[in-house]
C-alpha positions in Angstrom: 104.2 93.9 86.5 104.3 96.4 89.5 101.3 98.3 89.3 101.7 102.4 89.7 99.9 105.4 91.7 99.8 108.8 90.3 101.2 112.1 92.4 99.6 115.4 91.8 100.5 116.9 88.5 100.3 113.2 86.5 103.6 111.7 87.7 103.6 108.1 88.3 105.1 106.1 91.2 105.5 101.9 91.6 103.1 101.2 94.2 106.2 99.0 96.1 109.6 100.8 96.9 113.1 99.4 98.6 114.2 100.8 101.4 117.6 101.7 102.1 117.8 102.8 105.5 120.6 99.8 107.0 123.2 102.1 108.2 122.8 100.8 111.7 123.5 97.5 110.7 124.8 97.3 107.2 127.7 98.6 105.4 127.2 100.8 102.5 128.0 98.2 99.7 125.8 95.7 101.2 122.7 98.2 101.2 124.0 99.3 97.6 124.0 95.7 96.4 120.8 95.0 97.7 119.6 97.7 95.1 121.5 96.0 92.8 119.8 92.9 93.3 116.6 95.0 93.8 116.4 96.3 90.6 117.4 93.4 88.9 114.0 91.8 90.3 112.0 94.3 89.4 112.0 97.3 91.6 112.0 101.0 90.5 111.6 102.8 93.5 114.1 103.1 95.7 113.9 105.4 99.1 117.5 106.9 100.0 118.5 109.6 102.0 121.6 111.5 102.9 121.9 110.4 106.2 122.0 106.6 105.3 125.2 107.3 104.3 124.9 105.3 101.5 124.3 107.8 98.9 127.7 107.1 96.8 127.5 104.0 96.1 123.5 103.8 95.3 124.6 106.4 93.0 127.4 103.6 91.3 124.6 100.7 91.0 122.2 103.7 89.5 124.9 104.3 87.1 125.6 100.8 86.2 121.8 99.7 85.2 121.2 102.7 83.2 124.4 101.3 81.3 122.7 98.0 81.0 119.6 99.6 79.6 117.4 100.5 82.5 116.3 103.9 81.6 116.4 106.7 83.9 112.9 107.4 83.2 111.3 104.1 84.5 113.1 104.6 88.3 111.6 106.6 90.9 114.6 108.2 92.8 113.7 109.3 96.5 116.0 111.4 99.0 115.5 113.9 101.8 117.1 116.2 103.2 118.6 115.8 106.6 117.9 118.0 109.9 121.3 119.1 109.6 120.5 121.2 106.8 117.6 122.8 106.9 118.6 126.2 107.2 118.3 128.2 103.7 121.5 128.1 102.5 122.2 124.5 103.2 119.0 122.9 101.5 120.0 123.7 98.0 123.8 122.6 98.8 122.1 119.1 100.6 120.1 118.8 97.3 123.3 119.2 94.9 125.5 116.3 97.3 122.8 113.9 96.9 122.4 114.4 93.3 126.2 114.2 93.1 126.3 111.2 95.2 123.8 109.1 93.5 124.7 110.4 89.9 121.5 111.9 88.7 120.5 115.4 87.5 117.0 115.2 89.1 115.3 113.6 91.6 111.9 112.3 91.8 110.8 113.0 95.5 113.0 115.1 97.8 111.2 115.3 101.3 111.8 116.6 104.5 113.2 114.2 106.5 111.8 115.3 110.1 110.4 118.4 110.8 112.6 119.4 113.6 116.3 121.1 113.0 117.3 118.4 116.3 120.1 116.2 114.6 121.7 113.1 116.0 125.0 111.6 114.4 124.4 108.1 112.8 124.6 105.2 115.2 123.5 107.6 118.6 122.4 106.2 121.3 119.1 105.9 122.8 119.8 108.6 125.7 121.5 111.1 123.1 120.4 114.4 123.4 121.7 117.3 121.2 121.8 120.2 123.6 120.5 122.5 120.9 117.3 120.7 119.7 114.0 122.7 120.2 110.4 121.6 119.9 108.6 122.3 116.6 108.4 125.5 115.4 106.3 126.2 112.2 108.2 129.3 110.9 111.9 127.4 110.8 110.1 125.0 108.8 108.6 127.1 106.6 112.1 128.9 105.9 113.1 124.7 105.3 109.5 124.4 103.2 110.3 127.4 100.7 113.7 126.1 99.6 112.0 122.6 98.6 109.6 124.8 96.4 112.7 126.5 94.8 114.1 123.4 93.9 110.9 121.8 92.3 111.2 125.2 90.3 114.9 124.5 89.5 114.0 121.4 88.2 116.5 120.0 90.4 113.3 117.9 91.9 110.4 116.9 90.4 108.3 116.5 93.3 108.9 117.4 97.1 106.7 116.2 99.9 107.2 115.3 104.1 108.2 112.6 106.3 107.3 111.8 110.3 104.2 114.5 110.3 101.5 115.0 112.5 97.9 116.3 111.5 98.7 119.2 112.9 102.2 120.0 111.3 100.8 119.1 108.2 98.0 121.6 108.5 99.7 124.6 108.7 102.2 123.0 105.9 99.0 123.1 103.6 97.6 126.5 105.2 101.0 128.1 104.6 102.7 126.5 102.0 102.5 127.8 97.9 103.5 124.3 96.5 101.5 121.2 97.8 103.5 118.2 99.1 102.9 115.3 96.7 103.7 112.9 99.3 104.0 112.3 103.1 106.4 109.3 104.1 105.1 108.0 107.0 105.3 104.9 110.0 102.9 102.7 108.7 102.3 99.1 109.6 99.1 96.6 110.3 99.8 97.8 114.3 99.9 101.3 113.3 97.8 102.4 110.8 97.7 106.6 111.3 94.1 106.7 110.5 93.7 110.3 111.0 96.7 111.4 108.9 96.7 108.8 106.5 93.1 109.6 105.7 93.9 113.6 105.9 97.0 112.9 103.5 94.3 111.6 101.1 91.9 113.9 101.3 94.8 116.6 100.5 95.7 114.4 97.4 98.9 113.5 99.6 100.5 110.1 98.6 101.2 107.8 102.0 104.1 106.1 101.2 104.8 103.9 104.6 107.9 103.3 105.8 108.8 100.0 108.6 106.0 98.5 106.6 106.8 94.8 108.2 106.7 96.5 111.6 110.5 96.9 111.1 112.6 93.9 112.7 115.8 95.1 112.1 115.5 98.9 113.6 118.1 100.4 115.9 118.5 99.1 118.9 117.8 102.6 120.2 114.0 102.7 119.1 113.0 99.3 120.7 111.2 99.2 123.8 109.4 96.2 126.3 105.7 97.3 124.7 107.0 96.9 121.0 104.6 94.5 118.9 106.2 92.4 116.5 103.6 92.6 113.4 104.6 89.7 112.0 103.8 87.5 115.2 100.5 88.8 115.8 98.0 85.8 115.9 95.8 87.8 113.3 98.5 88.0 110.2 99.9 84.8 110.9 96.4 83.5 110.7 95.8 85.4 107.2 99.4 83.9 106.3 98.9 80.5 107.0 95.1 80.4 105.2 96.5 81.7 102.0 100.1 80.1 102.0 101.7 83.6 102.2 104.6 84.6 104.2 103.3 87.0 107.0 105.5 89.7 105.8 103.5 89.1 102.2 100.2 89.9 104.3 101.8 93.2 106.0 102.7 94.1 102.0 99.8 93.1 100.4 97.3 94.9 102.7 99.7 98.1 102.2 99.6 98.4 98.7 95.2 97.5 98.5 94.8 100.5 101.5 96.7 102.9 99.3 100.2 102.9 100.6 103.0 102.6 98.9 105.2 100.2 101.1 109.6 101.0 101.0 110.6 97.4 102.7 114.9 96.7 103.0 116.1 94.0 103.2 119.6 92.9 101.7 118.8 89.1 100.9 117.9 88.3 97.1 115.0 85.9 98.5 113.7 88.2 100.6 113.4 90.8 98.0 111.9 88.9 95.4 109.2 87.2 97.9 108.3 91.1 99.1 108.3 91.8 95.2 105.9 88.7 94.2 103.6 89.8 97.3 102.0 92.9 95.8 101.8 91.2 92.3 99.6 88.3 92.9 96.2 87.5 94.3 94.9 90.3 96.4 93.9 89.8 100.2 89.9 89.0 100.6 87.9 91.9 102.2 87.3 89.7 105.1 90.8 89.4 105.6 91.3 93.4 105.2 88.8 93.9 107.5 90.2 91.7 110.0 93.9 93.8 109.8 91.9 97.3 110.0 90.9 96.3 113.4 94.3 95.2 115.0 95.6 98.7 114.9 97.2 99.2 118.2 99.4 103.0 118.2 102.2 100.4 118.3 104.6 103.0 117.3 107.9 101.3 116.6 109.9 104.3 115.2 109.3 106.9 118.5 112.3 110.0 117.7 113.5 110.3 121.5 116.7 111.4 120.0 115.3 114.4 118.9 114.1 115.6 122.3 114.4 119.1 123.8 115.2 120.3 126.9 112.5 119.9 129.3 110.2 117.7 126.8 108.4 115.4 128.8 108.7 112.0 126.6 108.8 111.3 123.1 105.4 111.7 122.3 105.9 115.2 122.6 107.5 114.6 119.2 104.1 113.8 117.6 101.7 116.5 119.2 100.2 114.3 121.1 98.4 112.3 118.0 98.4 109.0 119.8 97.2 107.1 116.3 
């Protein structure tokens, strides 16, 4: 049994997700079997996204479990849209593709992917630039903010919430904003905890839901760089691993889920995805050992944006408003 959280307004989410963000290195009917397999196992949240490119054929393996008997009511059906289409009149017509796509007449979450209108095509390089990208501005993404709320009204949505916020963007989200984000997907792994915006997402009744939650090995080879810290080598989890016969990406899951997060791993290999699954269902890490992953927190940020960089930005913490946690 997966244990659940609770969003704002009663809805419950599985406290584990599956990721589906592979585009980079998987084809689509890999990552769609993988949520075949997924679900199979055990999972009911799964994280998509329009600009996966993958959308279709989740949507076929959503189909085909509900026709096995897997009720549409026990998944949790995440997408967002993409920076491509955050003008007015392109959120809704986003909203209606994915829906098409994956074969649904709601969805659970629909976030904001990033909070800039910058856009790179799938698979650019590290050095890409798009020649129209600008740096934050609050009243684009309010314009962006207002057409979530319509669809929550719709009831094309049944929640809406953020991704890859700061403090600060988040707020003037809440300052501004008429209906609260129930969630806030964010970087979030044992070398990069967010204190300050995980705890402010609490405080908010925000739901962190943490994405590269094993310090993401497999991420594009455009957001890797010399100071990267591989989470699952550091001396500290493998030392928790080894004491409790766990896998180290087990630790990196099980600490997630007792923090409060709710961690989206991918991976495509049935083993994999069952040993991530069997992690946040067993014995619980000790409080000694908790403790001991609190204090390696390192602003290892592994997922950094450069390719959403303006004109005359000076690097891409820029992107993050200068929040180096």
């Amino acid at each position: 049994m997966i244990m659940t959280r609770t969003l704002r307004g009663g809805q419950p989410i599985p406290a584990i997700g599956l990721g589906t963000f592979g585009s980079d290195r998987y084809d689509p009917q890999v990552v769609s079997e993988a949520v075949h397999q997924g679900i199979e196992r055990g999972y009911r949240f799964i994280d998509c996204a329009s600009v996966y490119g993958n959308e279709a054929q989740i949507g076929g393996i959503l189909h085909s479990v509900r026709q096995d008997g897997v009720a549409r009511e026990a998944l949790f059906i995440t997408s967002k849209v993409w920076n491509d289409s955050h003008a007015p009149a392109d959120v809704r017509l986003s909203c209606a593709r994915t829906l098409k796509d994956l074969q649904l007449d709601e969805l659970d979450l629909y976030l904001v992917h990033w909070p800039f209108r910058n856009f790179h095509p799938r698979g650019a390089a590290p050095d890409y630039h798009n020649p129209d990208a600008t740096p934050y501005q609050h009243e684009a993404y309010m314009e962006t903010w207002y057409q979530m709320e319509r669809l929550q009204k719709a009831g094309l949505v049944r929640q809406i919430g953020t991704s890859n916020m700061t403090v600060a963007k988040m707020r003037q989200l809440v300052r501004d904003c008429t209906v609260m984000p129930a969630a806030n997907e964010m970087e979030l792994h044992p070398t990069f905890q967010q204190p300050a915006l995980f705890d402010y997402c609490l405080e908010q009744g925000i739901q962190p839901i943490g994405f590269s939650p094993l310090g993401s090995p497999s991420r594009p080879q455009r957001d890797r760089t010399p100071e990267d810290i591989a989470d699952m080598d550091h001396p500290v989890i493998r030392d928790i691993a080894q004491r409790n016969q766990l896998h180290p990406a087990q630790v990196c899951l099980k600490w997630a889920v007792q923090r409060g997060q709710i961690p989206i791993p991918f991976s495509v290999k049935p083993a994999q995805l069952q040993s991530n699954l069997d992690a946040v269902s067993r014995d619980p890490l000790s409080d000694v050992d908790m403790a001991a992953i609190a204090a390696i927190d390192s602003g290892n940020r592994l997922i950094k944006g450069q390719v959403f960089l303006w004109q005359g930005a000076s690097a891409w913490t820029d992107l993050w408003d200068g929040e180096s946690d």
